[in-house]
ZAVO-929050 format. One record per residue (C-alpha): residue number from 1; residue in three letters; x, y, z. Coordinates in steps of 0.25 Angstrom, whole numbers, m for minus. Layout:
<pt><n>NUM</n><res>ALA</res><X>X</X><Y>Y</Y><Z>Z</Z></pt>
...
// end
This chain:
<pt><n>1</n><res>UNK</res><X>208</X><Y>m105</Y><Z>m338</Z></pt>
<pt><n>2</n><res>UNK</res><X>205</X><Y>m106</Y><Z>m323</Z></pt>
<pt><n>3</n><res>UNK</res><X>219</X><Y>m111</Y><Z>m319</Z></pt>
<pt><n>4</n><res>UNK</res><X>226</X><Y>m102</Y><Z>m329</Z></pt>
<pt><n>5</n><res>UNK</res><X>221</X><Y>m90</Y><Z>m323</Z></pt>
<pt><n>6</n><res>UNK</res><X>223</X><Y>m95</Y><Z>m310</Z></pt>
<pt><n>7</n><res>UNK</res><X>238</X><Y>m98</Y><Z>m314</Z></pt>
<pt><n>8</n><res>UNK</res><X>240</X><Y>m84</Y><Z>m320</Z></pt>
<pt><n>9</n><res>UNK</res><X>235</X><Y>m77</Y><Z>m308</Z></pt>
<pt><n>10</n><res>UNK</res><X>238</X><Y>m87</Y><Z>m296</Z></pt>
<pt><n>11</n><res>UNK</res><X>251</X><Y>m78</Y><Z>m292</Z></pt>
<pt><n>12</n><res>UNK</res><X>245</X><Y>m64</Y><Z>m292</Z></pt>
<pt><n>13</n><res>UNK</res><X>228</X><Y>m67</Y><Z>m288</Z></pt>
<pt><n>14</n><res>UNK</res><X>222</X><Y>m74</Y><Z>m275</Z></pt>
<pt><n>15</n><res>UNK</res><X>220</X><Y>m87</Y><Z>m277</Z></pt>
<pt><n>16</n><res>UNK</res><X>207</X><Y>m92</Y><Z>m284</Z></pt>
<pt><n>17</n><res>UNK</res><X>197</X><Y>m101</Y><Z>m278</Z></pt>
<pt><n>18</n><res>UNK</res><X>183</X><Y>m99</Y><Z>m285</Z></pt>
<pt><n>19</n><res>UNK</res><X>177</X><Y>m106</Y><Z>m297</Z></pt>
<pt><n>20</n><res>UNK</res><X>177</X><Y>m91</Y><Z>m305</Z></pt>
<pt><n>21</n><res>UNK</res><X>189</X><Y>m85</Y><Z>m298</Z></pt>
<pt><n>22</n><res>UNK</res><X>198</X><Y>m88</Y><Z>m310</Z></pt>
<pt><n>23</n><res>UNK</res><X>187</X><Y>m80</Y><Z>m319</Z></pt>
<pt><n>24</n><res>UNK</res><X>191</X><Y>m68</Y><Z>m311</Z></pt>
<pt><n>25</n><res>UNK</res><X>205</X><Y>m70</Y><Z>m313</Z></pt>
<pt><n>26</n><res>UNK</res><X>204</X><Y>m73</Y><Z>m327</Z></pt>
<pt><n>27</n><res>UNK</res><X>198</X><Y>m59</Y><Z>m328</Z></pt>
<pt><n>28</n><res>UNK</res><X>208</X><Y>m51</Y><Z>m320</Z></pt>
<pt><n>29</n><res>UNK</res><X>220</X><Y>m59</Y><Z>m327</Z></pt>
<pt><n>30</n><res>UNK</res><X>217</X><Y>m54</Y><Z>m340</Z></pt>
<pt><n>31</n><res>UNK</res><X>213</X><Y>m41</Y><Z>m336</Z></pt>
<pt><n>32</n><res>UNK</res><X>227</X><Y>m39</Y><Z>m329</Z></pt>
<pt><n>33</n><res>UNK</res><X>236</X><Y>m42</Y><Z>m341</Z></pt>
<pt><n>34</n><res>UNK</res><X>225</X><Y>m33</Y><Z>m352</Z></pt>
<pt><n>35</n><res>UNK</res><X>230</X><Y>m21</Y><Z>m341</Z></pt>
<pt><n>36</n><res>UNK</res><X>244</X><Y>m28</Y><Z>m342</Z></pt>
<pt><n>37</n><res>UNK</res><X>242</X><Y>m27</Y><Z>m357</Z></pt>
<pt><n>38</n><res>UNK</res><X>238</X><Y>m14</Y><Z>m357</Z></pt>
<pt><n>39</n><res>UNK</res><X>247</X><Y>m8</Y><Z>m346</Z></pt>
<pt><n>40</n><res>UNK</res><X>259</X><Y>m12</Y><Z>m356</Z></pt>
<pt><n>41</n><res>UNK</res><X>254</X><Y>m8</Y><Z>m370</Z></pt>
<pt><n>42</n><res>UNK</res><X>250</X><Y>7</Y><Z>m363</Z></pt>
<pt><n>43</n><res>UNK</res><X>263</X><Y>9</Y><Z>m356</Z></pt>
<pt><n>44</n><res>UNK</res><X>271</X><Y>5</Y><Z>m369</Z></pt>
<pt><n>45</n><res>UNK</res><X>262</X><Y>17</Y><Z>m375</Z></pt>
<pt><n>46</n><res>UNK</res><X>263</X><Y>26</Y><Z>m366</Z></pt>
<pt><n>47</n><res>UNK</res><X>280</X><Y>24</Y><Z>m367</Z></pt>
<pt><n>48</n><res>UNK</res><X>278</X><Y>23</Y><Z>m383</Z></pt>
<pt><n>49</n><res>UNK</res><X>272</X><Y>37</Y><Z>m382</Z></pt>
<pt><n>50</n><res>UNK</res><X>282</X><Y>44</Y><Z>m373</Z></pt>
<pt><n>51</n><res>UNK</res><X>291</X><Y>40</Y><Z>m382</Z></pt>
<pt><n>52</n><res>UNK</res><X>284</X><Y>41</Y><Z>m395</Z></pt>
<pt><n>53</n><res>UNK</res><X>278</X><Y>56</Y><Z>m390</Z></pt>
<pt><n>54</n><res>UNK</res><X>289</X><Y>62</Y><Z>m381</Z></pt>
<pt><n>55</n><res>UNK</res><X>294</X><Y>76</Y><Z>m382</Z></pt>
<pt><n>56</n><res>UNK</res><X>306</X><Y>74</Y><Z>m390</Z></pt>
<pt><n>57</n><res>UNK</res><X>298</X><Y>67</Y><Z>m401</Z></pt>
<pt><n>58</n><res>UNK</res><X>286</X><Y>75</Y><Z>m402</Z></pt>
<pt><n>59</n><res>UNK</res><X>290</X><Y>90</Y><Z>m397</Z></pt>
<pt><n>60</n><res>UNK</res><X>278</X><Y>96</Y><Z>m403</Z></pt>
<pt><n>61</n><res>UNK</res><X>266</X><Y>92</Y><Z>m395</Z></pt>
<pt><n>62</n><res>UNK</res><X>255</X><Y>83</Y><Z>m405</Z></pt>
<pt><n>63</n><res>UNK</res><X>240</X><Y>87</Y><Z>m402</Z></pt>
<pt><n>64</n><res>UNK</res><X>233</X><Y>76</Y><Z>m410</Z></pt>
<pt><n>65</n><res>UNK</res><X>238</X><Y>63</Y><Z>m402</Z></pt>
<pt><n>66</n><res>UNK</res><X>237</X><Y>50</Y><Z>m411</Z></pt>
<pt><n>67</n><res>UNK</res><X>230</X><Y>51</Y><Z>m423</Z></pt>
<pt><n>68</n><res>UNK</res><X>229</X><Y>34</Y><Z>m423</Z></pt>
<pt><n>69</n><res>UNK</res><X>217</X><Y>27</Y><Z>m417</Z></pt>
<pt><n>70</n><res>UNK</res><X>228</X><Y>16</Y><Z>m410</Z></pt>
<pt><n>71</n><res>UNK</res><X>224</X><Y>21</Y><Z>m397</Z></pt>
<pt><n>72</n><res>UNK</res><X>210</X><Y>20</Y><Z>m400</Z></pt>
<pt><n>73</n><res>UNK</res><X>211</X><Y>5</Y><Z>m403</Z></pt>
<pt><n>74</n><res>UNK</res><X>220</X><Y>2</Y><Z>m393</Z></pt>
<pt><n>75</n><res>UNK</res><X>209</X><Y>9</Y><Z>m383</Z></pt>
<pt><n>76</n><res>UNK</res><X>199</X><Y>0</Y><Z>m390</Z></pt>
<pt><n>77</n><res>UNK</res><X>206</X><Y>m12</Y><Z>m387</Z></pt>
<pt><n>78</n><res>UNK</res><X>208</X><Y>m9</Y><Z>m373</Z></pt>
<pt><n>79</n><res>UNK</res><X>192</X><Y>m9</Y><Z>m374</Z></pt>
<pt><n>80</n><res>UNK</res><X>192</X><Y>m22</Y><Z>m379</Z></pt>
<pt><n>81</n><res>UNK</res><X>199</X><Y>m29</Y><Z>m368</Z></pt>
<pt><n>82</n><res>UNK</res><X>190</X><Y>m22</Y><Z>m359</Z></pt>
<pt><n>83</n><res>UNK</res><X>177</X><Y>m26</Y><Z>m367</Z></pt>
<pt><n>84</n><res>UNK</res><X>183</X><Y>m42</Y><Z>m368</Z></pt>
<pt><n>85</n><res>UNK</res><X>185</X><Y>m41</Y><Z>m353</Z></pt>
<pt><n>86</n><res>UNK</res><X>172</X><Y>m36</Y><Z>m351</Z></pt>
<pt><n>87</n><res>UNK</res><X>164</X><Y>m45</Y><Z>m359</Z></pt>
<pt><n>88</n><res>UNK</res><X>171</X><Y>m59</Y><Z>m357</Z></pt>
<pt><n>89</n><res>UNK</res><X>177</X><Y>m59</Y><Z>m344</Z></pt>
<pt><n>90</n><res>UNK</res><X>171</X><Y>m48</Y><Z>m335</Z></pt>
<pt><n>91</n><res>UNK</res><X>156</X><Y>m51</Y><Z>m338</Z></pt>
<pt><n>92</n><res>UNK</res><X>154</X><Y>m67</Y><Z>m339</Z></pt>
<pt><n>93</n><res>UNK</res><X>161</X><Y>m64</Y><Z>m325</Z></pt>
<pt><n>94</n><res>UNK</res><X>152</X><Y>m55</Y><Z>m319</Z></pt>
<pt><n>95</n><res>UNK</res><X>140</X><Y>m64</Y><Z>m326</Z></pt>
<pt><n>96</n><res>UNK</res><X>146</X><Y>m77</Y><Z>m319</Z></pt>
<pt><n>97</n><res>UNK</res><X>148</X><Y>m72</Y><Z>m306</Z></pt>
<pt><n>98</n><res>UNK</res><X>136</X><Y>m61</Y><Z>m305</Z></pt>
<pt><n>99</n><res>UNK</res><X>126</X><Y>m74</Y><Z>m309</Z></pt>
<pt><n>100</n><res>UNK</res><X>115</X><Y>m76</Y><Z>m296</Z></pt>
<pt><n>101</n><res>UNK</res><X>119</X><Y>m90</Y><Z>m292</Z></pt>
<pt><n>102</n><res>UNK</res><X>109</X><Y>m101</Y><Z>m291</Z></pt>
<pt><n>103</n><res>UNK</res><X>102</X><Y>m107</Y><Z>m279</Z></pt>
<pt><n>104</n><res>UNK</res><X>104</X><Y>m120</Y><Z>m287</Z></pt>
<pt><n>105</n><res>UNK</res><X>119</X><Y>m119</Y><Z>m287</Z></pt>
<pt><n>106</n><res>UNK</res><X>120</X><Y>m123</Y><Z>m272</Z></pt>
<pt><n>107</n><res>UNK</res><X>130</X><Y>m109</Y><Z>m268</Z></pt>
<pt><n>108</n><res>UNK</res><X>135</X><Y>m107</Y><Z>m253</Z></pt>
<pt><n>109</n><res>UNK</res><X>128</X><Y>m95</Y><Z>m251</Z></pt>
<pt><n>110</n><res>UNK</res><X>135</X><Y>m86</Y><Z>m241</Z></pt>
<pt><n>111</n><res>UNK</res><X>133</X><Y>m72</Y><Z>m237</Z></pt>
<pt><n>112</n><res>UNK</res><X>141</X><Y>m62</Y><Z>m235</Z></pt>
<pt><n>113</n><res>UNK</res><X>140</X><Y>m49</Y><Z>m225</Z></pt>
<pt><n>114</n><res>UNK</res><X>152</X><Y>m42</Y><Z>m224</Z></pt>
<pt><n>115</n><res>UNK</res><X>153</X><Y>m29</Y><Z>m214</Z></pt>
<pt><n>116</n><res>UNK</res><X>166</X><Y>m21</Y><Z>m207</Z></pt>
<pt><n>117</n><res>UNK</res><X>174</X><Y>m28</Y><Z>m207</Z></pt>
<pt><n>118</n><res>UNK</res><X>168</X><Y>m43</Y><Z>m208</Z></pt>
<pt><n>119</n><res>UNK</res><X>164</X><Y>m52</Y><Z>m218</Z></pt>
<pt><n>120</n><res>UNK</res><X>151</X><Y>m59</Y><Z>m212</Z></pt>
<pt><n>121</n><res>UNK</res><X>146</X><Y>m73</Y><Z>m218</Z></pt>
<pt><n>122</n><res>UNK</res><X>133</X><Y>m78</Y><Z>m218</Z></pt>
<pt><n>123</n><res>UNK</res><X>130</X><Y>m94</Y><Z>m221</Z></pt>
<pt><n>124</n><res>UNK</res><X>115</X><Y>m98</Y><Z>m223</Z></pt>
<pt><n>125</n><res>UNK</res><X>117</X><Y>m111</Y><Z>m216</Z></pt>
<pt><n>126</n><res>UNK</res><X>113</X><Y>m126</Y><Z>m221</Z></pt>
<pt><n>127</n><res>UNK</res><X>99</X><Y>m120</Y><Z>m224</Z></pt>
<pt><n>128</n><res>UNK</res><X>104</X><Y>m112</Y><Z>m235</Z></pt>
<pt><n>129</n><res>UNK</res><X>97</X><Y>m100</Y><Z>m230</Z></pt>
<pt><n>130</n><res>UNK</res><X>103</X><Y>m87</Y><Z>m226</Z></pt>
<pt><n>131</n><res>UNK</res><X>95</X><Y>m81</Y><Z>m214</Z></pt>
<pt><n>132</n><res>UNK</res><X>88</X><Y>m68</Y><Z>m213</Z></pt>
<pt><n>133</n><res>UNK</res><X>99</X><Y>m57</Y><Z>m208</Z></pt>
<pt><n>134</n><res>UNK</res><X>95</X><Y>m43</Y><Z>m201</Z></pt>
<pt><n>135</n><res>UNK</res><X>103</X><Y>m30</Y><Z>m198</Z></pt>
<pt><n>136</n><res>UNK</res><X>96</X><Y>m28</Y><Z>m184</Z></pt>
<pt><n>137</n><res>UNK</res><X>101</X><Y>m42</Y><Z>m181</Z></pt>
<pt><n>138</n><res>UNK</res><X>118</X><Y>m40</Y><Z>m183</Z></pt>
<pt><n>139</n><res>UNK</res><X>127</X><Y>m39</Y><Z>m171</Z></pt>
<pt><n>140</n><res>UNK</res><X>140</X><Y>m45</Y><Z>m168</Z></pt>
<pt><n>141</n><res>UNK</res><X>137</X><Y>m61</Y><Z>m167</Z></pt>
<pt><n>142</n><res>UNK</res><X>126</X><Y>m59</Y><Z>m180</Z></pt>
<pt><n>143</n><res>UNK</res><X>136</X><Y>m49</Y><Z>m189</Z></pt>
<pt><n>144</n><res>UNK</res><X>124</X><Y>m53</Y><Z>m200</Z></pt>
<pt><n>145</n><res>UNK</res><X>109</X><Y>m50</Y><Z>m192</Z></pt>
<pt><n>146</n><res>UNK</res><X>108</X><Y>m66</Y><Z>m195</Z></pt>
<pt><n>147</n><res>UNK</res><X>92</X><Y>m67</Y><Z>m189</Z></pt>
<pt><n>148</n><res>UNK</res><X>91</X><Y>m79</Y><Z>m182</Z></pt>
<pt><n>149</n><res>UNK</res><X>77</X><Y>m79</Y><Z>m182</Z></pt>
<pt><n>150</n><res>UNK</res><X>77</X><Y>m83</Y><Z>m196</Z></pt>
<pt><n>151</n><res>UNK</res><X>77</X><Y>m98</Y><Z>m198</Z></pt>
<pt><n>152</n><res>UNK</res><X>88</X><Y>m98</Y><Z>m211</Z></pt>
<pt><n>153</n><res>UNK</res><X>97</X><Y>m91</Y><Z>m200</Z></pt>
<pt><n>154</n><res>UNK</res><X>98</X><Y>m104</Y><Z>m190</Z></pt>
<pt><n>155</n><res>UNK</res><X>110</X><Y>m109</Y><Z>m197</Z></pt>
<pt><n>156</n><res>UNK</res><X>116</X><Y>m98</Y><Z>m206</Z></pt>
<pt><n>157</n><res>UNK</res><X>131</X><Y>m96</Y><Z>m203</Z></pt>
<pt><n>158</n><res>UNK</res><X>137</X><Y>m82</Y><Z>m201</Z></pt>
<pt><n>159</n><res>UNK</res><X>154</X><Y>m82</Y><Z>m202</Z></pt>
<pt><n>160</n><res>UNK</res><X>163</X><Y>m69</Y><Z>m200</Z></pt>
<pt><n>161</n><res>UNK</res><X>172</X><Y>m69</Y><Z>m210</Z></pt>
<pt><n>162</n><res>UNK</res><X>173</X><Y>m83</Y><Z>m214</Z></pt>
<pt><n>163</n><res>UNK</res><X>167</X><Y>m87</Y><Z>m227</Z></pt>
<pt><n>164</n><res>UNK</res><X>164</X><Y>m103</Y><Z>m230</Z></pt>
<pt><n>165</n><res>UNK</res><X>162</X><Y>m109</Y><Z>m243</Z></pt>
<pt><n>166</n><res>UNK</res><X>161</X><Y>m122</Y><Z>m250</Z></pt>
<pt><n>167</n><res>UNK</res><X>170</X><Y>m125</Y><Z>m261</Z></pt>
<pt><n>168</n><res>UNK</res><X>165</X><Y>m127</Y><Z>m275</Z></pt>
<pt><n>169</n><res>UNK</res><X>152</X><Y>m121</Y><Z>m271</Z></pt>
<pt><n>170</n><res>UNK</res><X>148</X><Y>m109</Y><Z>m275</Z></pt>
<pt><n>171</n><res>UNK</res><X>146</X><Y>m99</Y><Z>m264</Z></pt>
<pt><n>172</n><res>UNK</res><X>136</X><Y>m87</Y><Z>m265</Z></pt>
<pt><n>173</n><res>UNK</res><X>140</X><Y>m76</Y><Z>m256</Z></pt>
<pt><n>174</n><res>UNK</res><X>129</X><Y>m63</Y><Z>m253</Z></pt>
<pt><n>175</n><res>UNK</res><X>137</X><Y>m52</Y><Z>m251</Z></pt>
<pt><n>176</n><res>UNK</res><X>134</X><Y>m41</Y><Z>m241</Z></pt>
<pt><n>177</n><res>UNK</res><X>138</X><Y>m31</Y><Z>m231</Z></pt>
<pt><n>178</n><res>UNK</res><X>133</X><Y>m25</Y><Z>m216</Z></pt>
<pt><n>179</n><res>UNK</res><X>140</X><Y>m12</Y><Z>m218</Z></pt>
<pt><n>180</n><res>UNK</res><X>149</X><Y>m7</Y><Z>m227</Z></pt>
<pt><n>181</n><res>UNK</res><X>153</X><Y>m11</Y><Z>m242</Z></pt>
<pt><n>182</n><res>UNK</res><X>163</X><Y>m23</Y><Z>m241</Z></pt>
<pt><n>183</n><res>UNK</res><X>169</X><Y>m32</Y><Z>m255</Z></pt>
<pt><n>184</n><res>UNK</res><X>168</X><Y>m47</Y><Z>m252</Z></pt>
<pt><n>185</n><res>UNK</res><X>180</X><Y>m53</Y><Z>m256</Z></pt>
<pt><n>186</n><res>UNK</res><X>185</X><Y>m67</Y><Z>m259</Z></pt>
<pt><n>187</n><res>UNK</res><X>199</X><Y>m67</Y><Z>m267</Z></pt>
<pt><n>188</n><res>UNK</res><X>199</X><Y>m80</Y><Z>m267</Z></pt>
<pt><n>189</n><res>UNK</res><X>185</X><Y>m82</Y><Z>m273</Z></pt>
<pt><n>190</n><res>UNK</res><X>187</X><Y>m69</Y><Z>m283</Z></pt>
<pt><n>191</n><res>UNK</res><X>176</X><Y>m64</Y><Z>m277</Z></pt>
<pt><n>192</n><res>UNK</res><X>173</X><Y>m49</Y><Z>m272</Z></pt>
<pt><n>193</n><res>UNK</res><X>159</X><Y>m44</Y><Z>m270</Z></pt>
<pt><n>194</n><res>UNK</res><X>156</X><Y>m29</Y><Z>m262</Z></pt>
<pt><n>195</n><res>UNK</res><X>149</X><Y>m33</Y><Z>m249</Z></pt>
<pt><n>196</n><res>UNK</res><X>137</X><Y>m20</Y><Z>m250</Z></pt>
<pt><n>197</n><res>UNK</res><X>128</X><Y>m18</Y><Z>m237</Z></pt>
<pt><n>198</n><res>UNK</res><X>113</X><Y>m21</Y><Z>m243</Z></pt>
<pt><n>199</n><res>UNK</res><X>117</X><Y>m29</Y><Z>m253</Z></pt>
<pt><n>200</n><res>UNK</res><X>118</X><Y>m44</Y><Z>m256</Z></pt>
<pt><n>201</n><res>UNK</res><X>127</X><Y>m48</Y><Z>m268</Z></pt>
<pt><n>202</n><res>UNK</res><X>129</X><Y>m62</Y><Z>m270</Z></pt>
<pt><n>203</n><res>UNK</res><X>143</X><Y>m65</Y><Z>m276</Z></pt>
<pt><n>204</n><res>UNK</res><X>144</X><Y>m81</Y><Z>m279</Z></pt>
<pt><n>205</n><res>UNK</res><X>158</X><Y>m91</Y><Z>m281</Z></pt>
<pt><n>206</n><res>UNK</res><X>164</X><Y>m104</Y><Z>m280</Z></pt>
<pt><n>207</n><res>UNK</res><X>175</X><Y>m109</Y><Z>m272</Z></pt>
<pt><n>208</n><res>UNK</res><X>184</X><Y>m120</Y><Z>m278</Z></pt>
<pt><n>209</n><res>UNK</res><X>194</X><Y>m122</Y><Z>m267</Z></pt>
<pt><n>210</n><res>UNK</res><X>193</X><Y>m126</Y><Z>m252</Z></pt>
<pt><n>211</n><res>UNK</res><X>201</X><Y>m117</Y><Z>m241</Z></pt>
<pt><n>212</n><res>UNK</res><X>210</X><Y>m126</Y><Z>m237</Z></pt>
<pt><n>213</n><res>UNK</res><X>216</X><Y>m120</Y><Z>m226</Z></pt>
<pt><n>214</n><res>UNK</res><X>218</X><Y>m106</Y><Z>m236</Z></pt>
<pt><n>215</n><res>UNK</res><X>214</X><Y>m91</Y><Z>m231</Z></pt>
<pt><n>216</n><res>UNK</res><X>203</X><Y>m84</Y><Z>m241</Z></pt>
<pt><n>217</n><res>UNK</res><X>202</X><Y>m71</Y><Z>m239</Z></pt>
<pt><n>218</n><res>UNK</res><X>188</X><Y>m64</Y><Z>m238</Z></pt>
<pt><n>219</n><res>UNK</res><X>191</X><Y>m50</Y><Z>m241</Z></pt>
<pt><n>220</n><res>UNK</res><X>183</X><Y>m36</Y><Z>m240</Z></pt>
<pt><n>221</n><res>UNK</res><X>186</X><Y>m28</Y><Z>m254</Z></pt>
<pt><n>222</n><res>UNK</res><X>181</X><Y>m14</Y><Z>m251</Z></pt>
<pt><n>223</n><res>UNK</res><X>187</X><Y>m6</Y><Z>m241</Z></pt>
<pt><n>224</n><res>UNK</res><X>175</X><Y>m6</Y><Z>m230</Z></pt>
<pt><n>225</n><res>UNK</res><X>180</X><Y>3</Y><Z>m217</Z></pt>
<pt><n>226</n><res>UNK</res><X>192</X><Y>2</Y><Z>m209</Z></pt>
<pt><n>227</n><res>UNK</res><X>192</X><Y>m13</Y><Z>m207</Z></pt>
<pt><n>228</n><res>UNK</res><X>192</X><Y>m17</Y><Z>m220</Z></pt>
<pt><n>229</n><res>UNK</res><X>206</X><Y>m22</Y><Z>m219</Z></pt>
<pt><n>230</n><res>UNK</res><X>200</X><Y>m33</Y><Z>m209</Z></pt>
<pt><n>231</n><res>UNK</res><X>189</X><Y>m37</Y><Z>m218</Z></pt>
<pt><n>232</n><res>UNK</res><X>191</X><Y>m51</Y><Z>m220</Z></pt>
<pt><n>233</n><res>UNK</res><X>187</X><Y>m66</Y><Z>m221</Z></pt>
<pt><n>234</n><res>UNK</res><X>189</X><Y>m80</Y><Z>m223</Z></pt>
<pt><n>235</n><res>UNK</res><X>183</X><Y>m89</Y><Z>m234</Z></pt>
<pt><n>236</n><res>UNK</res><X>184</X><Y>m104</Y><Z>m232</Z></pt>
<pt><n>237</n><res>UNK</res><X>180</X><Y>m113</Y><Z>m243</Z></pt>
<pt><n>238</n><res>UNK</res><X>176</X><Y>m127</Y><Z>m241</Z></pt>
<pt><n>239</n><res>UNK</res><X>169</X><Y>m140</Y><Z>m243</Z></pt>
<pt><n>240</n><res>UNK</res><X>156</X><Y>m143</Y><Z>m241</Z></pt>
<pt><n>241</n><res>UNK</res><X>157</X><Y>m151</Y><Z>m229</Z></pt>
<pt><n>242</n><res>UNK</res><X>170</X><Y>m141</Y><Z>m222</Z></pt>
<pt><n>243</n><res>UNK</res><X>159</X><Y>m129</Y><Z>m226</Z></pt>
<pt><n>244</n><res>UNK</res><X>147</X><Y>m135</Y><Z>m218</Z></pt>
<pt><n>245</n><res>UNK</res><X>156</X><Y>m140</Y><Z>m207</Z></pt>
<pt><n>246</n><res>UNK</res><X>160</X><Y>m127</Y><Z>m205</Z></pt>
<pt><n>247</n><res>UNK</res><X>147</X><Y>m121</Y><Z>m206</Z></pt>
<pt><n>248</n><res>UNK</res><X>140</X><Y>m130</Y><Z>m195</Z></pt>
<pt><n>249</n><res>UNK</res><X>151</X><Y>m125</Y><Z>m187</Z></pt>
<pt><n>250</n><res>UNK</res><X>148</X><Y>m110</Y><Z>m186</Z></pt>
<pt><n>251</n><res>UNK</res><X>140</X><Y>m104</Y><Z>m176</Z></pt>
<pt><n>252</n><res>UNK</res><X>125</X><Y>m100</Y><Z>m179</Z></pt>
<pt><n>253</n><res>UNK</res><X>124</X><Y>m85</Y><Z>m176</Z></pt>
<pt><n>254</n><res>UNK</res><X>116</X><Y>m81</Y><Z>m166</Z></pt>
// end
């Protein structure tokens, strides 16, 4: 089912590189033909009644519309669709991707912090531990108020911009923001989250393919003030060892 979906819709939608991305697809292909479907039978109506009711055939006005109930039973198949949807697409979706994941599972946790017009990411470090971050503490070299007091800070990574992933792994992204409302978005991935100031919401997938040399948009979804057209980043997916190569690599902030 994967690579037929991905077949039907390889021409018209980005490219699809997560594990439930072709889920999503799945979901909008049939959705797209149901209005296809709809579109057609409506606007062969609509031209049947033109016909069927024009001035010329019916020069006396009727007052009592269609004494049938087919347009009852077409409006409750329409409901149908909508119901079948609903129950077996739309929400074992949602169940799937809303589920909390597991420490067990070993995810790459990442957050995410965006602001205008950036997206700022913050990586716990070989520890696995984010470190404590403070509004009294951001300015232009710690865009995130990272305390370096705190002992899980020492080695935590903070990147403009550039998001780094392993492949196959799944990643565990906290979504957040510093200013404004901002929507999180990863094409690629089919992935879209609103970044809300206050709020953490955790968003969770995983990557099957490697970079390789590609561009992967990170996108901002909401219009967030009169940068927003500048809003955007990178992601890179890697292996395990290119990941932690590049890691050791970054400065430490300061």
């Amino acid at each position: 089912m994967r690579d037929y979906v991905k077949e039907i819709l390889g021409q018209w939608m980005p490219p699809d590189y997560s594990a439930h991305g072709w889920q999503v697809d799945r979901i909008i292909y049939i959705t797209h033909w149901l209005m296809f479907v709809l579109f057609f039978f409506w606007s062969a109506y609509f031209l049947y009644v033109l016909y069927r009711y024009n001035a010329k055939r019916h020069p006396k006005a009727s007052y009592h519309g269609m004494q049938s109930h087919w347009s009852t039973w077409s409006e409750a198949g329409v409901a149908v669709v909508e119901v079948v949807l609903l129950v077996a697409f739309s929400i074992p979706g949602w169940y799937q991707w809303s589920k909390r994941v597991e420490k067990e599972t070993n995810p790459l946790e990442v957050r995410i912090i965006g602001e205008q017009f950036a997206w700022n990411v913050h990586y716990p470090g070989p520890d696995g531990k984010f470190g404590r971050t403070l509004v009294n503490l951001v300015t232009s070299t710690n865009p995130i108020g990272l305390d370096m007091s705190d002992p899980a800070a020492k080695d935590d990574v903070v990147s403009l911009n550039n998001l780094h992933l392993e492949v196959n792994r799944q990643a565990l992204i906290h979504v957040t923001s510093k200013d404004v409302i901002h929507s999180f978005k990863l094409p690629v991935m089919r992935v879209e989250q609103d970044a809300i100031p206050g709020m953490d919401v955790p968003i969770h997938f995983t990557p099957i393919r490697t970079t390789n040399g590609d561009r992967w948009e990170i996108a901002c979804a909401q219009l967030c003030g009169l940068g927003h057209y500048r809003m955007r980043g990178q992601i890179y997916v890697e292996t395990k060892a290119d990941l932690q190569k590049w890691m050791s690599e970054q400065p430490k902030v300061q």
